[in-house]
C-alpha positions in Angstrom: 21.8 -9.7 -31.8 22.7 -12.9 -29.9 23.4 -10.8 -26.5 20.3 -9.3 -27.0 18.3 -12.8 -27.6 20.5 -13.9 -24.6 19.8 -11.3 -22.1 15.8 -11.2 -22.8 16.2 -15.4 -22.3 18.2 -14.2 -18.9 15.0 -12.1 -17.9 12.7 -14.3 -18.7 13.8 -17.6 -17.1 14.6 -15.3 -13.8 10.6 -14.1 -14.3 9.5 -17.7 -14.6 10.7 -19.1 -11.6 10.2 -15.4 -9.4 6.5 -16.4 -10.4 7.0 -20.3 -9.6 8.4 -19.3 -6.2 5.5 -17.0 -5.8 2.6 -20.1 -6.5 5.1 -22.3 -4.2 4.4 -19.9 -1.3 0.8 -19.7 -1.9 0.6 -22.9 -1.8 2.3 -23.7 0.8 0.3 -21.3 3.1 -3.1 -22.5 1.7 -1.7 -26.0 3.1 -0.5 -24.4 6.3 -3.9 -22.6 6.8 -5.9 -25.8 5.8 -4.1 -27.7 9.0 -5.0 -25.1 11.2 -8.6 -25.3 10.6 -8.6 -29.5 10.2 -8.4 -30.2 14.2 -5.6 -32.6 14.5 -7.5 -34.4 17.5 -10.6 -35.3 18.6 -12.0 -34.5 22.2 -14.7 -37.0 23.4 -18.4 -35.0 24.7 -19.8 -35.4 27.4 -23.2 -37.2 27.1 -24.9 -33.9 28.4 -23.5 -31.8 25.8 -24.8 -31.4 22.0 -22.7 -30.6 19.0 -24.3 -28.8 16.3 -21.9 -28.4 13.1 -21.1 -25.1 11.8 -23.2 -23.9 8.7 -19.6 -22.0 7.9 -16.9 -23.3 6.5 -13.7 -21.1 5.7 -13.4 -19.5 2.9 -16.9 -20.0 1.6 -20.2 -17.9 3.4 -22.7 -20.3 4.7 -26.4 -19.1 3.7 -27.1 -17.4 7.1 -23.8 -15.2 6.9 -25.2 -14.1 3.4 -28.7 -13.1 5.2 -27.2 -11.7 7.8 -25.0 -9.1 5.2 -28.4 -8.8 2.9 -30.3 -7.3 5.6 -27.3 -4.8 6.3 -27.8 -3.7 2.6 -25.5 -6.1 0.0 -27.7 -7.6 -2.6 -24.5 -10.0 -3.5 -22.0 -10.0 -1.0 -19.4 -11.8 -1.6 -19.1 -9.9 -4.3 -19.6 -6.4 -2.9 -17.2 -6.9 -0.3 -14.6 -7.7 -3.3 -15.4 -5.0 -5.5 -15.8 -2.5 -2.1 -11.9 -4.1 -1.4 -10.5 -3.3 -4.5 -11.9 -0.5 -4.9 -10.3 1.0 -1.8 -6.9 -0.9 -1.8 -4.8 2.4 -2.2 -5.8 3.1 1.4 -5.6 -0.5 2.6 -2.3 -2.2 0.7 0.6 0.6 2.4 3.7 -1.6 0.7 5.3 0.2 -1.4 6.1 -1.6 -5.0 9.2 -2.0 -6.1 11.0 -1.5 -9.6 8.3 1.0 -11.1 5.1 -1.8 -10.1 2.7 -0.6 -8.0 1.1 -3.2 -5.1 -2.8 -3.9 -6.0 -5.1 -6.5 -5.2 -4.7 -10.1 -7.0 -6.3 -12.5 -4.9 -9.5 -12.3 -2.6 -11.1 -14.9 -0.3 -14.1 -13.8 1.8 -13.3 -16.2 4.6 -16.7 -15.7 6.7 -19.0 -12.5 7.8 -15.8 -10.9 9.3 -12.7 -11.9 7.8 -11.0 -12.1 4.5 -7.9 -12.8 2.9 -5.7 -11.0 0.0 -3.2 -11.7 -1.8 -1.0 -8.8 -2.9 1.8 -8.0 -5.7 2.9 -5.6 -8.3 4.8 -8.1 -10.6 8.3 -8.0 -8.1 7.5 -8.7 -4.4 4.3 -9.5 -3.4 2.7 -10.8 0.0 -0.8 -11.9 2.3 -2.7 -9.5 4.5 -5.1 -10.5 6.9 -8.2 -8.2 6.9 -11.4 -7.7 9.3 -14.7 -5.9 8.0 -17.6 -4.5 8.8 -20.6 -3.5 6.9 -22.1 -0.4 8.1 -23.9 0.6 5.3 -23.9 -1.0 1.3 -21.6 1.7 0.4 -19.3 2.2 3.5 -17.5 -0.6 4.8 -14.5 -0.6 7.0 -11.7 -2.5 6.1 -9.0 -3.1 8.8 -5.8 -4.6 8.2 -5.1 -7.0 10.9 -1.4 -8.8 9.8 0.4 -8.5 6.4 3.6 -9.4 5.2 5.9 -9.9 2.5 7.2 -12.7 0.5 
């Protein structure tokens, strides 16, 4: 009875830090992700031009990306685009899972009125994928898969 206890302790502690490792990475590549958009420098203007600051910022759609998806048809996009994305994951996630798991959807960010990001996993392996969209019509968008990989 005390192998048994022993081994399930074994499994568990290995799934504990498997998952720990897992929230490291995502972490770590929010943080790498959040530099790139942060610009490290600032370029001085010249007096004839004009800056006007972007109504976007990534990761969140500014009000005139939502108006601009309303009038191709999504009466809630952020959330149609999600729901659209995991709806149609078994075309768009290709890795195969490992150890039984199948690879689905975990994690979505609508980035702006183009781009989004997933996070992928079936319980094992998991990974980030990189996808452009467009909306053609409320019920057919095309979802292309622009980088993945695997952690």
């Amino acid at each position: 009875m005390a192998i048994v206890f022993y081994r399930q302790y074994n499994i568990t502690q290995t799934e504990l830090a498997l998952a720990n490792r897992r929230l490291l990475d995502r972490d770590t590549e929010i943080y790498r992700l959040q530099k790139l958009v942060v610009p490290s420098k600032t370029i001085p203007l010249a007096p004839t031009q004009k800056v006007t600051p972007s109504s976007s910022s990534l990761g969140r759609l500014s009000s005139a990306e939502i108006s601009r998806l309303q009038q191709k048809g999504l009466q809630n996009p952020e959330a149609e685009l999600k729901e659209n994305l995991t709806t149609n994951q078994k075309e768009i996630v290709i890795t195969k899972g490992v150890l039984g798991g199948e690879q689905k959807l975990r994690d979505i960010q609508i980035l702006n009125e183009r781009y989004a990001l997933a996070y992928f996993e079936d319980g094992h392996q998991g990974g980030y994928m990189v996808l452009r969209y467009e909306v053609q019509a409320p019920d057919q968008i095309n979802w292309q898969v622009l980088d993945a990989y695997t952690l």
